[in-house]
N, C-alpha and C positions, 0 to 999 in steps of 0.2 A: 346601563346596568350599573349597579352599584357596588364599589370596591371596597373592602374591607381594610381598616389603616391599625396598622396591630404591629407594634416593636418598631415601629419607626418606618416602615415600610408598606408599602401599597401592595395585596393579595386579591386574589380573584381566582380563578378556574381556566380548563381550558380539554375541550376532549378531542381525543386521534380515536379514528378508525384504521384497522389495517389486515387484512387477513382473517376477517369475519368477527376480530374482535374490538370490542368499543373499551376503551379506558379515560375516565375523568381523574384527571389531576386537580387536586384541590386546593391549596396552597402553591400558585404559581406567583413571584415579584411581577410588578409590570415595573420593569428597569432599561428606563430611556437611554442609560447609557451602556447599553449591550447592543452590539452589531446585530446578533444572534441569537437567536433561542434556544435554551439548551432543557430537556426534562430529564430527572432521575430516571436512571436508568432500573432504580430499585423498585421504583412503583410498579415498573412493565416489565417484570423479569419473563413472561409468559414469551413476549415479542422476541426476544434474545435464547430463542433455544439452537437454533442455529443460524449464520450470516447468510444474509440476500446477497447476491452479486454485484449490486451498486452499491453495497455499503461501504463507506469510505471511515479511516481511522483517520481522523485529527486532532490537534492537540490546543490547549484555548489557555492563553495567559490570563488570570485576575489578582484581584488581592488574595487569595487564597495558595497563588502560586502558578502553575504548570498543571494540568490537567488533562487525560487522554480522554477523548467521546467517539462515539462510533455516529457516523450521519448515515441516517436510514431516510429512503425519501416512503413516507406514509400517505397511504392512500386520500385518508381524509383529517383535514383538521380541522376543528371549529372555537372558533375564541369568539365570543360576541356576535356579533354581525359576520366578522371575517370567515370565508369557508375556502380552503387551500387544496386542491386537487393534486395529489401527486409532488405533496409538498416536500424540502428535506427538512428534517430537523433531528439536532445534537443530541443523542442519549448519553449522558455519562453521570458521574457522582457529582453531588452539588455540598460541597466540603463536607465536614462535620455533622452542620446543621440538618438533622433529621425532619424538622419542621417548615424544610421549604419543600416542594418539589418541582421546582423550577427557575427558570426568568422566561417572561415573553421581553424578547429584543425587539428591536425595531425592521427587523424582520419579516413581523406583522404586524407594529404597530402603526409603519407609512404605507402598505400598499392598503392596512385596511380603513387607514383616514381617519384615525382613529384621536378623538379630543378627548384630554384629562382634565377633568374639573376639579381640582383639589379643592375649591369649595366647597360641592357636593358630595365631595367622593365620589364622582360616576364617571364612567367611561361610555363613550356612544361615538358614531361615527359622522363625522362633517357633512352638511347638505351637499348637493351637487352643486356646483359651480356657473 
């Protein structure tokens, strides 16, 4: 699939299922150097009307600072290839910038084997071995 390279950064998509509804995030970084996936928690304010039981509050250091996110584990995610059942991932603010709504970390970028061709711009995922 092919990545979008716009302000110095690699953009793509990525959508969760959870509680019968679908949301596509449009403007996700694919940012190699994130542990972790974090999406705006503005785009899916629908999801946050009230806290699920496993939701855990943690807090994430970047350049931007100190940051609180709440980890919700979502029924379904799909990035590319990758499809994650009962996945967790970080909702919280993504600084400032209103024109991200995300990072995909690495998170899902190694379990889903996933090669970046900055040649191409494209992302797809490794043969089987």
């Amino acid at each position: 699939m092919n990545l979008e390279y716009r302000e110095g950064l690699l953009f793509s998509n990525i959508t969760i299922t959870h509680c019968g509804k679908t949301i596509q995030f449009q403007n996700v970084v694919i940012d190699t150097g994130a542990a972790e996936s974090i999406l705006s928690i503005d785009v899916a304010p629908e999801l946050f009307n009230a806290y699920e039981p496993e939701d855990q509050i943690r807090f994430m250091t970047g350049i931007g600072g100190r940051e609180a996110a709440v980890r919700r584990r979502i029924h379904e995610v799909e990035f590319h290839s990758f499809q994650g059942v009962h996945f967790p991932i970080d909702f919280g603010r993504i600084g400032d910038d209103n024109r991200i709504d995300g990072l995909i970390g690495l998170d899902i970028l190694i379990p889903g084997r996933f090669i970046i061709d900055l040649n191409r711009l494209e992302i797809y995922t490794a043969m089987n071995d």
